[in-house]
C-alpha positions in Angstrom: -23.8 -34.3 -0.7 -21.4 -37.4 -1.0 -22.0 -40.5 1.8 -20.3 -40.6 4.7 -17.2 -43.0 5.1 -17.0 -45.7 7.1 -13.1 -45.2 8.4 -13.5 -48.6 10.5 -14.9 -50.5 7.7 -11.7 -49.3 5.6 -9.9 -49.2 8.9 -11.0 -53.3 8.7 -10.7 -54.6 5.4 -7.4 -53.2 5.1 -5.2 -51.6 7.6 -6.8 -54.2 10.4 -5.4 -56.9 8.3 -2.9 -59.4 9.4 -0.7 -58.7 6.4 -0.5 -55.1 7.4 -0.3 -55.2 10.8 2.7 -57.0 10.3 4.4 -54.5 7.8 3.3 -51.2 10.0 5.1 -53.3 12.5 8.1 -53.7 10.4 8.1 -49.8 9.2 8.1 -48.7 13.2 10.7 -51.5 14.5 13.0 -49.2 11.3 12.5 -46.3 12.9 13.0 -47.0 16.2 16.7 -48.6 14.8 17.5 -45.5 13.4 16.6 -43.3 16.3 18.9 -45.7 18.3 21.9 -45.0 16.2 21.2 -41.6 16.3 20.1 -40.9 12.5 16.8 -39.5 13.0 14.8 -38.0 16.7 11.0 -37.0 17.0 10.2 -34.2 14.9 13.2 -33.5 12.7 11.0 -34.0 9.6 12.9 -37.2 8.3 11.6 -40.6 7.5 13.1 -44.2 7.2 13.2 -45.1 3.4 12.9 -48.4 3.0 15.2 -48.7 -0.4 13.8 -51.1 -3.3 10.8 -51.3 -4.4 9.3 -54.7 -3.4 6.3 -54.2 -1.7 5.3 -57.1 -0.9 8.6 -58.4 0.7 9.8 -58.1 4.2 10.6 -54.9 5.2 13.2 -56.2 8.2 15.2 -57.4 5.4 15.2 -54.1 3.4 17.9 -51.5 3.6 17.1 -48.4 4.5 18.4 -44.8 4.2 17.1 -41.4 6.0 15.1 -38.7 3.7 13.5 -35.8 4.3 9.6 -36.3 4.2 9.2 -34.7 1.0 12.0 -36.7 -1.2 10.3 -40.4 0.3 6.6 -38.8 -0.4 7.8 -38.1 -4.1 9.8 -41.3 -5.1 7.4 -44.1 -6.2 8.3 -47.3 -7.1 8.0 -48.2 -10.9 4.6 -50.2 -11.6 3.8 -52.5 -14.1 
């Protein structure tokens, strides 16, 4: 039987991070612009693409686009 997970150890040295906190931040503030203007409302199955592939930039600075769930799941940035 595998070991437990600790979800607020991972929950911690990740997601609890500064750094993160920060870009969640950024990724909700998007949405809530585009359910302003109308683009997007609460379960429509559409998401706020943040367009380029910078991760570690600011995400406030990005432009964005609205996609269905399933076309922002599939595109991944290039890696090198």
């Amino acid at each position: 039987m595998p070991a437990k997970r600790d979800y607020k150890k991972e929950y911690r040295d990740y997601q609890g991070t500064p750094k993160q906190k920060k870009r969640r931040a950024a990724r909700n503030a998007a949405r809530r612009d585009a359910e302003k203007k109308g683009l997007v409302h609460k379960g429509d199955g559409k998401e706020v693409d943040h367009l380029g592939s910078n991760r570690n930039g600011d995400l406030r600075k990005r432009k964005t686009r609205v996609v269905s769930r399933h076309a922002n799941r599939i595109r991944q940035p290039k890696r090198s």
